[in-house]
N, C-alpha and C positions, 0 to 999 in steps of 0.2 A: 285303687287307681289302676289302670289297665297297663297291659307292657307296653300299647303304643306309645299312651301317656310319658311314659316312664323315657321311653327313646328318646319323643321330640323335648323334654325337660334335659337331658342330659347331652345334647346336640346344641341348645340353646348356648347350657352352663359352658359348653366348648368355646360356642363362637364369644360368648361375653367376654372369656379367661383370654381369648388371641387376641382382643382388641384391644385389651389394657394390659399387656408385655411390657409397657414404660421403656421399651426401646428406641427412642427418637431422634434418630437418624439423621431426619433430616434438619434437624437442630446444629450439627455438627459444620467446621468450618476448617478449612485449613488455617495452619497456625493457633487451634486453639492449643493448650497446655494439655500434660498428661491428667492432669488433676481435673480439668474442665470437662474433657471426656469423660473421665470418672462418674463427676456430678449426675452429667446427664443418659451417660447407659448403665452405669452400674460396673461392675464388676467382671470383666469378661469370664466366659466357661474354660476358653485358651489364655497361655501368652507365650510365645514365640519370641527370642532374640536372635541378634547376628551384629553384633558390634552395639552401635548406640542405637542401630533401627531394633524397634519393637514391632508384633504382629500380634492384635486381641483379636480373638474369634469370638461369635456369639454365636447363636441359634434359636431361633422360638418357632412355634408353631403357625403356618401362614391360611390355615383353612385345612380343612379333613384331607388326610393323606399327603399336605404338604407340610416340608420344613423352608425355613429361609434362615440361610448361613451369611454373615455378615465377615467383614475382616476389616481392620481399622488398622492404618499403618501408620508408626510413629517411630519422626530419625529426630536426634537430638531434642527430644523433648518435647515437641511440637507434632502436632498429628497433620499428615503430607496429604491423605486422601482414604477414600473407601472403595473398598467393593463386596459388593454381592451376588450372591448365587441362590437357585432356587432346588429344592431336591425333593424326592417320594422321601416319605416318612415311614421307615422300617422299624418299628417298635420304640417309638420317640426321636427325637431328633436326634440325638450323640452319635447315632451307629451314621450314619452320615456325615460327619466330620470330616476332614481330609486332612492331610499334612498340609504346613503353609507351603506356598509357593513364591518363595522371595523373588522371583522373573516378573510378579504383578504388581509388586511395590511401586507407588510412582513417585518420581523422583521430587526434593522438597522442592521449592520456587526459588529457583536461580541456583540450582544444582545442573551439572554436566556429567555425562558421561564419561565414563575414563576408557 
């Protein structure tokens, strides 16, 4: 087998591996339960607290050279909302990671500010 060969087979095995992450995002709903989210992303790589809000990070691989960092925010049990970012991929996704930033947590439904 040649080394072009050998590229385009392990370029392929790349893109097959990003498309099946099982990270499914947009399955997710406000008000589902801690456990629900569970079900459906797994296990975060983070978990961040600050009283009863929680903060789960993920990361996978979004195409060659990119990562996609996710954050799932949950106050009293209940997940309030998400967000995501997109970053360069420095020798896997981790080295990109960030501290949470609880200033992007959004507030649950029929919360006020203080």
């Amino acid at each position: 087998m040649s080394r072009r060969s050998v590229v385009l087979i392990l370029i392929a095995l790349i893109f097959i591996g990003c498309a099946s992450t099982g990270k499914s995002v947009a399955q997710l709903e406000p008000g589902m339960t801690k456990q629900h989210v569970l079900e459906v992303l797994g296990p975060p790589a983070d978990r961040s607290f600050r009283g009863t809000d929680e903060a789960w990070q993920y990361q996978e691989i979004a195409g060659i050279g990119q990562c996609k960092y996710t954050t799932v925010w949950i106050s009293g049990g209940t997940l309030v909302g998400v967000s995501t970012r997109r970053g360069k991929s420095v020798a896997g996704c981790g080295l990109g990671s960030e501290p949470v930033d609880w200033s992007q947590m959004p507030l649950a439904t029929g919360a006020t500010h203080n």
